[in-house]
VOKOL-99184 format. One line per field, with one value per atom (N, C-alpha, C): residue in three letters; residue number from 1; x negated, y, z. Coordinates in pm, 1 decimal. Each point is the difference from the previous one (the first is absolute). Layout:
N
r = [Ala ...]
k = [NUM ...]
px = [X ...]
py = [Y ...]
pz = [Z ...]
This chain:
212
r = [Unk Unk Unk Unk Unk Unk Unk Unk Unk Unk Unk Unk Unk Unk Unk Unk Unk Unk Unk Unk Unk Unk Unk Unk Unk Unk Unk Unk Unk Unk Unk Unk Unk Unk Unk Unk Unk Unk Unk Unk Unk Unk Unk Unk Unk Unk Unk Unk Unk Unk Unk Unk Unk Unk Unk Unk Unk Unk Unk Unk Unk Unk Unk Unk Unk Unk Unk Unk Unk Unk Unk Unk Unk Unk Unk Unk Unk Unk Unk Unk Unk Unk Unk Unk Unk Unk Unk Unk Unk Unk Unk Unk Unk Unk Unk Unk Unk Unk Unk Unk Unk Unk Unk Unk Unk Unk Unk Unk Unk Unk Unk Unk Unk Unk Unk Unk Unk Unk Unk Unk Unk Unk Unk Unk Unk Unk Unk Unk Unk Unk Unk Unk Unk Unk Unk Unk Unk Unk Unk Unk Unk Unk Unk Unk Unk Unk Unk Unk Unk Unk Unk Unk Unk Unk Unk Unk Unk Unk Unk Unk Unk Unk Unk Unk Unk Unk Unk Unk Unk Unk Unk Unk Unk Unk Unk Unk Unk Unk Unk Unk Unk Unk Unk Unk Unk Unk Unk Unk Unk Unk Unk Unk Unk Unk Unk Unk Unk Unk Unk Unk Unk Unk Unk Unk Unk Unk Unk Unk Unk Unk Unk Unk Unk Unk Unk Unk Unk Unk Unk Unk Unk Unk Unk Unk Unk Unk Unk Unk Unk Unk Unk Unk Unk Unk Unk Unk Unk Unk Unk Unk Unk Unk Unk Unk Unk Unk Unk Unk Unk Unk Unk Unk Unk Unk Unk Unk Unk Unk Unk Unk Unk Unk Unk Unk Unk Unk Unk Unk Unk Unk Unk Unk Unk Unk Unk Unk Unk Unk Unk Unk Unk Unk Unk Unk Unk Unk Unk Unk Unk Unk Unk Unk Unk Unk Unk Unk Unk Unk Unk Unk Unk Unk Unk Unk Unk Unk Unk Unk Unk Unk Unk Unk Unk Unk Unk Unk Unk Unk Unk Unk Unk Unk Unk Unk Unk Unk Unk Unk Unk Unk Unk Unk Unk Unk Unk Unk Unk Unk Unk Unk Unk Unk Unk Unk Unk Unk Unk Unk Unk Unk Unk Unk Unk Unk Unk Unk Unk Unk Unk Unk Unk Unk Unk Unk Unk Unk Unk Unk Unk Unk Unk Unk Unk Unk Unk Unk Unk Unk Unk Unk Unk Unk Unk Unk Unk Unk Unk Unk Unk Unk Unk Unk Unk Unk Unk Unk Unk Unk Unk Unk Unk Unk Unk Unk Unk Unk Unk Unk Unk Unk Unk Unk Unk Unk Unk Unk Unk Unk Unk Unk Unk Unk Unk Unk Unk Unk Unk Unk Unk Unk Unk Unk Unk Unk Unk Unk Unk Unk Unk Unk Unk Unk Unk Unk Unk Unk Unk Unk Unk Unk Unk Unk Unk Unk Unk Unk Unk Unk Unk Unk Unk Unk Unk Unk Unk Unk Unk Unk Unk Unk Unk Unk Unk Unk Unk Unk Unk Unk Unk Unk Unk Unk Unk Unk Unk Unk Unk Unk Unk Unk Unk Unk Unk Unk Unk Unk Unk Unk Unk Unk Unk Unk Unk Unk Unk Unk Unk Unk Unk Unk Unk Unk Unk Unk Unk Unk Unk Unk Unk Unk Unk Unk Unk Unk Unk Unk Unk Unk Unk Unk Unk Unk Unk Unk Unk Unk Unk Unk Unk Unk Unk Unk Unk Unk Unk Unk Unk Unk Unk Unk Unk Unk Unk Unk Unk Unk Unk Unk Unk Unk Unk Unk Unk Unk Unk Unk Unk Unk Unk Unk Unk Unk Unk Unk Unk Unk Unk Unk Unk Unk Unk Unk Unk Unk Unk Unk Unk Unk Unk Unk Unk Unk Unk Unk Unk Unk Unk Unk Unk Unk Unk Unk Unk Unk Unk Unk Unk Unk Unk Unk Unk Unk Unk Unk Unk Unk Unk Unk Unk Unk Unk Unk Unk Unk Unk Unk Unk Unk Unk Unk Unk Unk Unk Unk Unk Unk]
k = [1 1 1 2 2 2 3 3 3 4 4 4 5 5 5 6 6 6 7 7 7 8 8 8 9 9 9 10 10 10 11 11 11 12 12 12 13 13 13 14 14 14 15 15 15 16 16 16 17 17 17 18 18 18 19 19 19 20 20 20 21 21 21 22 22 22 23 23 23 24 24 24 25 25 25 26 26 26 27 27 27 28 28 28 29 29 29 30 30 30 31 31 31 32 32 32 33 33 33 34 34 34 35 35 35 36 36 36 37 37 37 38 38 38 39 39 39 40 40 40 41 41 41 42 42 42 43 43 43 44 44 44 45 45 45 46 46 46 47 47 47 48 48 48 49 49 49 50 50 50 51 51 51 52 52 52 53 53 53 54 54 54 55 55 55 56 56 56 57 57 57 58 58 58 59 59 59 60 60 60 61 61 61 62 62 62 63 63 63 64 64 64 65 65 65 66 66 66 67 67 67 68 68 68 69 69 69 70 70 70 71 71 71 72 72 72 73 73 73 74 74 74 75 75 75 76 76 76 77 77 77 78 78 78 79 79 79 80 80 80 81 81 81 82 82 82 83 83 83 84 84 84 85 85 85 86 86 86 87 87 87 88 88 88 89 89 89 90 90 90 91 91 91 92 92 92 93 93 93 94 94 94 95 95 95 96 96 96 97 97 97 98 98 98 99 99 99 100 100 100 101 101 101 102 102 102 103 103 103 104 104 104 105 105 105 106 106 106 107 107 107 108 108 108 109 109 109 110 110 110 111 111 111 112 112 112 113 113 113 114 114 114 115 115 115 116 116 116 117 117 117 118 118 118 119 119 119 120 120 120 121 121 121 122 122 122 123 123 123 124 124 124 125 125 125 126 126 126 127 127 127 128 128 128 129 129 129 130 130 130 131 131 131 132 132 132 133 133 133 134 134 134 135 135 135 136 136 136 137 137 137 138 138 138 139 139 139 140 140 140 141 141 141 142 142 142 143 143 143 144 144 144 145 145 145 146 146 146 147 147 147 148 148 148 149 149 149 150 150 150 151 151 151 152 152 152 153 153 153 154 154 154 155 155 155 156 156 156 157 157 157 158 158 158 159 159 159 160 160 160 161 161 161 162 162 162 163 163 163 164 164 164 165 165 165 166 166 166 167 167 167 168 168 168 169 169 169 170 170 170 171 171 171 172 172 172 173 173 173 174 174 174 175 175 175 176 176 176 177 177 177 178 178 178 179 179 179 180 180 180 181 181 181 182 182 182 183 183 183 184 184 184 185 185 185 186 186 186 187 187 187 188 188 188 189 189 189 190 190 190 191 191 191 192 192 192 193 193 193 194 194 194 195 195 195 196 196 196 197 197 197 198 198 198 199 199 199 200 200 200 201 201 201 202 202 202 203 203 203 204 204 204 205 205 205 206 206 206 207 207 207 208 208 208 209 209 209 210 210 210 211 211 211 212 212 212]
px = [6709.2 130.0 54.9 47.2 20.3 159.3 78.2 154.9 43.0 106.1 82.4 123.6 28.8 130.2 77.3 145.4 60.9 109.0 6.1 110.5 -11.9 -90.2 -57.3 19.8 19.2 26.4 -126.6 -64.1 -62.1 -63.7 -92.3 15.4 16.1 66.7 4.5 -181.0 -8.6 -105.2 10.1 -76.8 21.5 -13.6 80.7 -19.9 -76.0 -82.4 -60.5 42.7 -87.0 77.2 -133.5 90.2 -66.7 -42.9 -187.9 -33.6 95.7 -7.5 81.7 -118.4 67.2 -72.8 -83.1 34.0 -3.5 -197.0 6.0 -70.9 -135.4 78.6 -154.0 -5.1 82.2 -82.0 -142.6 88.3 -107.0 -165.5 98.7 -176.7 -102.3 60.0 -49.2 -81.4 126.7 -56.5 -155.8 -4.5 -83.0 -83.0 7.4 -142.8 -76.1 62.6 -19.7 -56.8 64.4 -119.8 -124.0 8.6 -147.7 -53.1 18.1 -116.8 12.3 82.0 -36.2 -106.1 37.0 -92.7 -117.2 -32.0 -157.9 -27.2 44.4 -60.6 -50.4 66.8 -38.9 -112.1 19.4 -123.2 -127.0 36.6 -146.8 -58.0 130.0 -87.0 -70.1 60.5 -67.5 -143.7 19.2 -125.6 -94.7 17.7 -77.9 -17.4 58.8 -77.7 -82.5 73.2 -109.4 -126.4 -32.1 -107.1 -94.7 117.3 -119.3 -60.4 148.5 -84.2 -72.7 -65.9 -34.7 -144.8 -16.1 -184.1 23.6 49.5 19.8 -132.4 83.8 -65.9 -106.5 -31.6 -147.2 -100.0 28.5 -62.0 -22.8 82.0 -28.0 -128.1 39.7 -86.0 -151.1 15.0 -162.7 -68.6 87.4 -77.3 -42.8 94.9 -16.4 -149.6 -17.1 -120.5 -116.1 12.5 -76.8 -92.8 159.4 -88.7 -24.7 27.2 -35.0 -140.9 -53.2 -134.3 -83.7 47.7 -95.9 -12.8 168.1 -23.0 -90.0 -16.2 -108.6 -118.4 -42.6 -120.3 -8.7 88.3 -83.2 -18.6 94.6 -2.7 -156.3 -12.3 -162.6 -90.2 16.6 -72.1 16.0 83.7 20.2 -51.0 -9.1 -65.5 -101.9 -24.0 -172.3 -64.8 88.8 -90.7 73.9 98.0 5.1 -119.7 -21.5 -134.3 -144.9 -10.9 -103.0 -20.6 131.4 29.6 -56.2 76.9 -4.1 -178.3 -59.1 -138.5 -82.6 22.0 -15.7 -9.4 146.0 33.5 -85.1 -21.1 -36.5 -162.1 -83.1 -129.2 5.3 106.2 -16.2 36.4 51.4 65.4 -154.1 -81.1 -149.5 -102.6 3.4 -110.9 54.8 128.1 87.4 -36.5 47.4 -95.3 -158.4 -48.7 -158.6 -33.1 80.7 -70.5 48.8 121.7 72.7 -102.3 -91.5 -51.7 -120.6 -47.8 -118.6 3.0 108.5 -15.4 53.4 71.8 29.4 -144.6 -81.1 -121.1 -134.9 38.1 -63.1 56.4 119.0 18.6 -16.6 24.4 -43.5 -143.2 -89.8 -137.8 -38.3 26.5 41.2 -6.6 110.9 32.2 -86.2 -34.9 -92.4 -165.0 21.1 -174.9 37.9 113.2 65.5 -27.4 94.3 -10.2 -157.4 -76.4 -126.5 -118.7 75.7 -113.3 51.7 102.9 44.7 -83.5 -44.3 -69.8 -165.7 -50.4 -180.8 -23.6 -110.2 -99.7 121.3 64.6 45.0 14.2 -17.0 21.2 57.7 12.9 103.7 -107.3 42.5 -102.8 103.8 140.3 102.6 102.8 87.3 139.4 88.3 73.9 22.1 195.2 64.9 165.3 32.0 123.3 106.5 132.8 53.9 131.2 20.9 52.2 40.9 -110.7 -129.1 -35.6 -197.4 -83.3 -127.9 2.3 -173.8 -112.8 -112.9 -20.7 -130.9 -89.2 -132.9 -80.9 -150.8 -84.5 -19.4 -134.8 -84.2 -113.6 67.4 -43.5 -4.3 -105.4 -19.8 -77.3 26.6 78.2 100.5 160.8 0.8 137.6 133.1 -29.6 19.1 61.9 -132.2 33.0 102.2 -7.7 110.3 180.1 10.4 114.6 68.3 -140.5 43.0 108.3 -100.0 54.5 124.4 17.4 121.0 96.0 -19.0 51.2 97.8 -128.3 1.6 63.2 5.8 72.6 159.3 39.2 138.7 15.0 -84.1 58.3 7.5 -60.4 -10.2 142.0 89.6 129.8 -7.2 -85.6 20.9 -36.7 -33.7 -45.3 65.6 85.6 54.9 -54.4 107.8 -129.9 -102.3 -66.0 -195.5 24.3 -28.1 -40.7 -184.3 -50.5 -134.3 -60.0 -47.4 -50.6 -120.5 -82.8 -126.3 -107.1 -34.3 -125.2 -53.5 -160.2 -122.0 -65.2 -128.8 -137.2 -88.1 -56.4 -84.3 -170.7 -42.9 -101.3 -122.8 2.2 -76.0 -90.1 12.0 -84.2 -19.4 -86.6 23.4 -87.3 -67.7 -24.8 142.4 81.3 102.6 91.3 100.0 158.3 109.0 19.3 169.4 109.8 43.8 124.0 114.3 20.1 -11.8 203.7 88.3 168.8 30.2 120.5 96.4 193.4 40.4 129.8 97.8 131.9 134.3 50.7 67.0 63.2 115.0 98.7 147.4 -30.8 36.1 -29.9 190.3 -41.2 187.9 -27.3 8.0 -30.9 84.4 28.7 100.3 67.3 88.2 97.2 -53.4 38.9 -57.0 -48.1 93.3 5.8 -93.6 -3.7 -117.7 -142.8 20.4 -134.3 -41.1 44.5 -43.7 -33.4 73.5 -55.1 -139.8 -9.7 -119.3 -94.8 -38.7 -71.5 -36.1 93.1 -39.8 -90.6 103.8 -118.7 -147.5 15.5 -130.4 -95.9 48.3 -93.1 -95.0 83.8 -42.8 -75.9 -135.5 -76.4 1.6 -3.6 54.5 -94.1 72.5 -111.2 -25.0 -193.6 -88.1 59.9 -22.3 36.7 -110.0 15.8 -158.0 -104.5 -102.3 -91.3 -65.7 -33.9 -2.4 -191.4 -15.7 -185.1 -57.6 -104.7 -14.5 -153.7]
py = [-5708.9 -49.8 94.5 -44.8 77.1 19.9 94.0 39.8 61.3 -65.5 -7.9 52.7 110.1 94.2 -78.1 -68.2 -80.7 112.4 90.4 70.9 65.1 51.0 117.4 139.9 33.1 172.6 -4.5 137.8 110.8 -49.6 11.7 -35.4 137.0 66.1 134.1 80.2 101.9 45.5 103.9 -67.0 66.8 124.7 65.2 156.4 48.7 130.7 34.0 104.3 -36.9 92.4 164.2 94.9 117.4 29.6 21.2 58.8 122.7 -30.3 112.8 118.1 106.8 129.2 -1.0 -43.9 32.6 -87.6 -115.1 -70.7 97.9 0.2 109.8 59.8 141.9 102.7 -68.5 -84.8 -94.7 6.9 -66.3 -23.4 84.4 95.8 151.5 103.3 -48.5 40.4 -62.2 -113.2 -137.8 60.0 -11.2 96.4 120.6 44.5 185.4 -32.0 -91.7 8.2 -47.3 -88.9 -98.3 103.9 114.6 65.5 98.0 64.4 75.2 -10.2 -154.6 -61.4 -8.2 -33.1 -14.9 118.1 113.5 118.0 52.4 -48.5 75.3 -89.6 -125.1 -82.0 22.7 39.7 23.0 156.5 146.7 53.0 4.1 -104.9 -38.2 -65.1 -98.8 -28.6 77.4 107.7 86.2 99.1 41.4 71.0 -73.9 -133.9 -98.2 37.3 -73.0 -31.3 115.4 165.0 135.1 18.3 -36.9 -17.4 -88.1 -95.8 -161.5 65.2 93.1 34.1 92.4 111.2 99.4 -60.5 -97.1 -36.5 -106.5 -10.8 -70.3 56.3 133.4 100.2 55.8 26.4 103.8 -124.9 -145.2 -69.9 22.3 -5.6 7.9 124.7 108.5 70.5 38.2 -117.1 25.2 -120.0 -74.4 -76.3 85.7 74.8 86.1 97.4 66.8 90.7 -90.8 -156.7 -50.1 -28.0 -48.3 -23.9 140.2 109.2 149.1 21.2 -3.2 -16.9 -69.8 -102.4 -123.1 43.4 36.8 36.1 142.7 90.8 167.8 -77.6 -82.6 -82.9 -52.5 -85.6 -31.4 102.3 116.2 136.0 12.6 72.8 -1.9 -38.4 -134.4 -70.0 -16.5 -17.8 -18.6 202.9 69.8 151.8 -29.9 -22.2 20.6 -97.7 -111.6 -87.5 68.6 61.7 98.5 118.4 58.6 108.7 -44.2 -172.3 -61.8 27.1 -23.3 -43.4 119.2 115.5 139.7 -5.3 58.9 39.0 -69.9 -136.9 -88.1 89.8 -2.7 87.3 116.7 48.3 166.3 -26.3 -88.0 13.7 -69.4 -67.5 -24.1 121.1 81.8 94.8 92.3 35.4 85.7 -58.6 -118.5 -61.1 28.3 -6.2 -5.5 111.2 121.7 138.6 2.0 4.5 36.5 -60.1 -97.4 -79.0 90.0 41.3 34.5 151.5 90.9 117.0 9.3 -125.3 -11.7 -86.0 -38.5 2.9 66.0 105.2 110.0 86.7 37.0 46.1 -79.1 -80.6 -97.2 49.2 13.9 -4.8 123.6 114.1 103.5 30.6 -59.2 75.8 -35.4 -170.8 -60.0 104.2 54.0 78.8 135.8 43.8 119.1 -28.7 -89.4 -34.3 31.7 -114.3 1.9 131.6 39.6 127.4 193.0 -26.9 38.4 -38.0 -125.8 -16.7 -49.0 62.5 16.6 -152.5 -30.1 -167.8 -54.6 -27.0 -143.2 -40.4 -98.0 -19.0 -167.4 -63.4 -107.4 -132.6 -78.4 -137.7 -97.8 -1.9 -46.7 16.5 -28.4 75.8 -130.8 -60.7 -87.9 -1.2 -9.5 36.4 -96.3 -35.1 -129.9 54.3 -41.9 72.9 126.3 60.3 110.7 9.5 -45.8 44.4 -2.0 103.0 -23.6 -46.5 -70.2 -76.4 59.1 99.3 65.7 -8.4 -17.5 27.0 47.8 69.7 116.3 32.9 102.2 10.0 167.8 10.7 155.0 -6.5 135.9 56.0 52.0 -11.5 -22.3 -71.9 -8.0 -58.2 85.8 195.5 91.0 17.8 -13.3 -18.9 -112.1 -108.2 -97.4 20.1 102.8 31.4 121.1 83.9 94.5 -43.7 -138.4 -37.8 -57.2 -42.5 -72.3 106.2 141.9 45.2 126.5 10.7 50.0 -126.8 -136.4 -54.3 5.0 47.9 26.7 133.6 48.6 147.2 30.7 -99.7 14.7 10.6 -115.8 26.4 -138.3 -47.5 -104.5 -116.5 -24.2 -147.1 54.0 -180.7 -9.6 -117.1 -25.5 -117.6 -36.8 97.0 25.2 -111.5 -128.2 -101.6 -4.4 30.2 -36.5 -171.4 -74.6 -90.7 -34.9 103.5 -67.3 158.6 0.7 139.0 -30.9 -13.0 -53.2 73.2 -5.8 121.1 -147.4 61.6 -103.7 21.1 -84.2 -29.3 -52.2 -11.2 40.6 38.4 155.1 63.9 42.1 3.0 -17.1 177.1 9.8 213.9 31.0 -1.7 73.9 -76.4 131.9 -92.7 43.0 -137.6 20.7 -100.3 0.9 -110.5 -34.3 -98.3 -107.6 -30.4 52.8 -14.9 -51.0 -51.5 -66.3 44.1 4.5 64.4 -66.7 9.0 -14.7 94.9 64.1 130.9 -84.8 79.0 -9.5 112.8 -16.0 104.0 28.9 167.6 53.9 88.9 34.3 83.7 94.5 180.0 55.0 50.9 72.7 31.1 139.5 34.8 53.2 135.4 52.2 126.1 -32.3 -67.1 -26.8 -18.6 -71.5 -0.4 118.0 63.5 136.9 77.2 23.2 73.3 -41.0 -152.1 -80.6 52.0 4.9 27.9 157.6 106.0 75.5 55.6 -104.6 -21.5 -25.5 -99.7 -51.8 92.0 88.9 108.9 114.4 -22.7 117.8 -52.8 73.3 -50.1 -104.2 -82.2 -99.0 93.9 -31.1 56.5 -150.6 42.8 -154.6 -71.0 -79.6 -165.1 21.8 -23.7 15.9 -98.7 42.9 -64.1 -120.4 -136.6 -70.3 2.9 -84.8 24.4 -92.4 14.4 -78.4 -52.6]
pz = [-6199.1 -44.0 -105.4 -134.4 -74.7 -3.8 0.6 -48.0 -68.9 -83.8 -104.4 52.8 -115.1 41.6 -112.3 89.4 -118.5 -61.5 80.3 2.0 -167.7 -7.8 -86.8 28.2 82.7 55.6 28.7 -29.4 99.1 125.3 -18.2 197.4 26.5 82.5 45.2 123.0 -49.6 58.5 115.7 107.3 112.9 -3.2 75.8 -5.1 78.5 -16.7 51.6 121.6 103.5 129.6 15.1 -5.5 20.2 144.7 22.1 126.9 89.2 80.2 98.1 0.8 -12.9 11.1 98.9 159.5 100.7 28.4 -74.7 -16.6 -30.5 -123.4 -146.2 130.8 72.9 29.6 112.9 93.1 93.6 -45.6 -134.1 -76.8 -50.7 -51.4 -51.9 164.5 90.5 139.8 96.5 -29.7 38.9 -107.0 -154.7 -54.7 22.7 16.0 56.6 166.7 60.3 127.6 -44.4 -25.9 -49.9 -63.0 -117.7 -76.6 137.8 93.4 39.1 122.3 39.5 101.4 -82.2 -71.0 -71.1 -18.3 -54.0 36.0 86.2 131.1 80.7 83.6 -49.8 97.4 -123.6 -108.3 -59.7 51.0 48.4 -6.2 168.8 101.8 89.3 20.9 -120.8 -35.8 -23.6 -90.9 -40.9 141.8 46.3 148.1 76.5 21.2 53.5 -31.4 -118.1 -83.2 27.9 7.0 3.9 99.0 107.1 149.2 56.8 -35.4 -8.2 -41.4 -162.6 -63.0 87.8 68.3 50.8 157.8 77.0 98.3 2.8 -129.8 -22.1 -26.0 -59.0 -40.2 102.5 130.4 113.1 45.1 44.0 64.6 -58.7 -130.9 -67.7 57.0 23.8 27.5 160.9 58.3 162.5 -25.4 -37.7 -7.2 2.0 -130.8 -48.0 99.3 70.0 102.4 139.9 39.2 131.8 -5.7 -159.3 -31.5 18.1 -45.6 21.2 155.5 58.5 187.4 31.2 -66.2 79.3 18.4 -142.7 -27.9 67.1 21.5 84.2 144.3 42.1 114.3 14.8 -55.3 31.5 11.1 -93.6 23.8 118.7 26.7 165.4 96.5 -10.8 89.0 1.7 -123.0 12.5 55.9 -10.9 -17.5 198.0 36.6 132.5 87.0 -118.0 130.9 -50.5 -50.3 -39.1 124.4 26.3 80.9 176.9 -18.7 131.9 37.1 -76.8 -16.2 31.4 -48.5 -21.5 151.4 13.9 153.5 104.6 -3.4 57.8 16.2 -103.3 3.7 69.2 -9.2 24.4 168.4 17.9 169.7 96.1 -85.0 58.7 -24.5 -80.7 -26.3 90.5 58.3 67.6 118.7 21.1 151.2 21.2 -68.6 -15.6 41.8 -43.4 -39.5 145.2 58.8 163.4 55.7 16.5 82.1 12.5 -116.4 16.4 67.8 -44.3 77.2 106.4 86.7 156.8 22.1 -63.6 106.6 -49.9 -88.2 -14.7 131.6 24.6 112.2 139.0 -1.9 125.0 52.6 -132.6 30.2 24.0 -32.4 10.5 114.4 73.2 101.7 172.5 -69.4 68.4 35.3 -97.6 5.7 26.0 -29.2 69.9 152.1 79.8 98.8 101.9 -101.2 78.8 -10.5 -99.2 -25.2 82.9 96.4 134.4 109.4 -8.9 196.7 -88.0 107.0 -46.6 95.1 -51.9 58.9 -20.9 -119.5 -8.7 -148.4 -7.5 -138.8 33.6 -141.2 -46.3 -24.3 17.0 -18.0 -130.1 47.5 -109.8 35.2 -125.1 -14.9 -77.3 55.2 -98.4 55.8 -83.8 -48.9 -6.8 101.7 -28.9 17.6 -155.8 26.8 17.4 133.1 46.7 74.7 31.6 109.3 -3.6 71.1 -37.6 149.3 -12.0 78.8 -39.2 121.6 -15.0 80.2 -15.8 90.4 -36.2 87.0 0.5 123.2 45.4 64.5 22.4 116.5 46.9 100.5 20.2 59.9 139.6 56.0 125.2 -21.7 131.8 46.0 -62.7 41.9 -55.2 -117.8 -62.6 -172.8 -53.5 59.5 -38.9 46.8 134.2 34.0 -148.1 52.0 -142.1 -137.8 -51.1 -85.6 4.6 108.9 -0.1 8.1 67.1 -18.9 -125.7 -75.1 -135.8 -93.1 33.7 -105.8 76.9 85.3 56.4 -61.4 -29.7 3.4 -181.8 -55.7 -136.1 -83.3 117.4 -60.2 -137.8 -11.2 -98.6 57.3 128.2 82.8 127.9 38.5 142.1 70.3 68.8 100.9 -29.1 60.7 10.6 127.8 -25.1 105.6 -10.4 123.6 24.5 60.0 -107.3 65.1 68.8 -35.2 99.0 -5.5 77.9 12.1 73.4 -14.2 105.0 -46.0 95.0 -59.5 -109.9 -33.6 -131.6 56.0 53.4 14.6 -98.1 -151.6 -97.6 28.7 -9.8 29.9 113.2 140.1 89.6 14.5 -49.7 -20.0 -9.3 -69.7 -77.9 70.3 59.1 39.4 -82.3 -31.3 -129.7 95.0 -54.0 75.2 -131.0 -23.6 -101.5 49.5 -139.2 66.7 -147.8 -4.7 -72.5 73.7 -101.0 17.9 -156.7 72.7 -108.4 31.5 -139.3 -14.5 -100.8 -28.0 -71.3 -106.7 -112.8 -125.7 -31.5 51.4 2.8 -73.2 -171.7 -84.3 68.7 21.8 18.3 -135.5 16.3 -86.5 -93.5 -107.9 -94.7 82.9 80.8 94.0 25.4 103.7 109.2 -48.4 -125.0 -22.5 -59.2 -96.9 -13.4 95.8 118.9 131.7 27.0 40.6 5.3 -97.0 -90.9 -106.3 27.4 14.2 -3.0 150.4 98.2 155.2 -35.9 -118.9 -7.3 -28.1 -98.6 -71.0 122.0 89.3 129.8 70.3 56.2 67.2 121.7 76.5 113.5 72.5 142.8 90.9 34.3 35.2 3.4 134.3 7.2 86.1 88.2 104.5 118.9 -72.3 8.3 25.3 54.1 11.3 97.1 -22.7 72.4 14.2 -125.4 -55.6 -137.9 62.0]
């Protein structure tokens, strides 16, 4: 819509109204937070960011050393099932060797025994467990008490059980008498056997005689 001033005056021009001070400072105030807020969230950012490569950097290197752990780890293990294996050998050659010089002494002491009583000797000797089965020919009745009694007195055999003693008719010139016996194998104690041993060294007085 177009208008026509019939009047001819001026149209008069609005005046202009001046901002209130109070306003500006608001605004000047409202700027100054905003730059001062961005300052300070950038230099937040920026610690972030240091502490952020800071703890990626620590992680790389916790990787770093879980992979070297791993790996002395398998060392380890593999050198401890090595050890297992070792030990494992050494606790059989250690058995082996004990076995053999408790019946190096076993045997020992077995011929110790019999080489105390005269007319008798051993037919077999055979070990179960804790315990021998012997049997054996003498030359009297005599001679077989003997023995039983020299393996009591040896100090390394207990229940001397006698199972059977007859005369042996074989040879019907020659009288033997034909026994079998169980004995208990009681090694003594380091003392004792040293005493023993050195008993052994001293002459025995002989075992009677029985008739041959």
């Amino acid at each position: 819509m177009i208008r026509i001033n019939l009047l001819g005056q001026a149209r008069p021009k609005a005046a202009k109204q001046a901002v209130p001070l109070e306003a500006t400072v608001q605004i000047l105030l409202f700027g100054a937070a905003v730059v001062v807020a961005a300052v300070v969230l950038f230099f937040v950012y920026v610690s972030q960011s240091k502490q952020l490569d800071q703890t990626r950097s620590r992680i790389r290197d916790l990787q770093a050393e879980k992979g070297s752990l791993q790996q002395i780890k398998a060392e380890v293990d593999k050198f401890e099932s090595q050890k297992a294996v070792l030990q494992q050998r050494i606790d059989v050659i250690e058995t082996l060797q004990k076995n053999r010089t408790g019946a190096q002494d076993l045997l020992q002491n077995v011929a110790n025994t019999v080489g105390r009583v005269d007319a008798l000797w051993l037919i077999s000797v055979t070990k179960t467990g804790d315990s021998l089965a012997i049997e054996g020919e003498a030359g009297s009745i005599n001679a077989v008490a003997n023995f039983i009694t020299e393996l009591k007195r040896s100090g390394y055999f207990t229940n001397v059980e006698i199972k059977q003693a007859k005369e042996n008719d074989i040879r019907p010139s020659v009288e033997t008498y034909q026994f079998s016996m169980t004995v208990s194998i009681s090694p003594p104690s380091t003392g004792a056997a040293a005493a023993q041993t050195t008993g052994a060294t001293q002459s025995p007085s002989p075992a009677p005689k029985g008739r041959s």
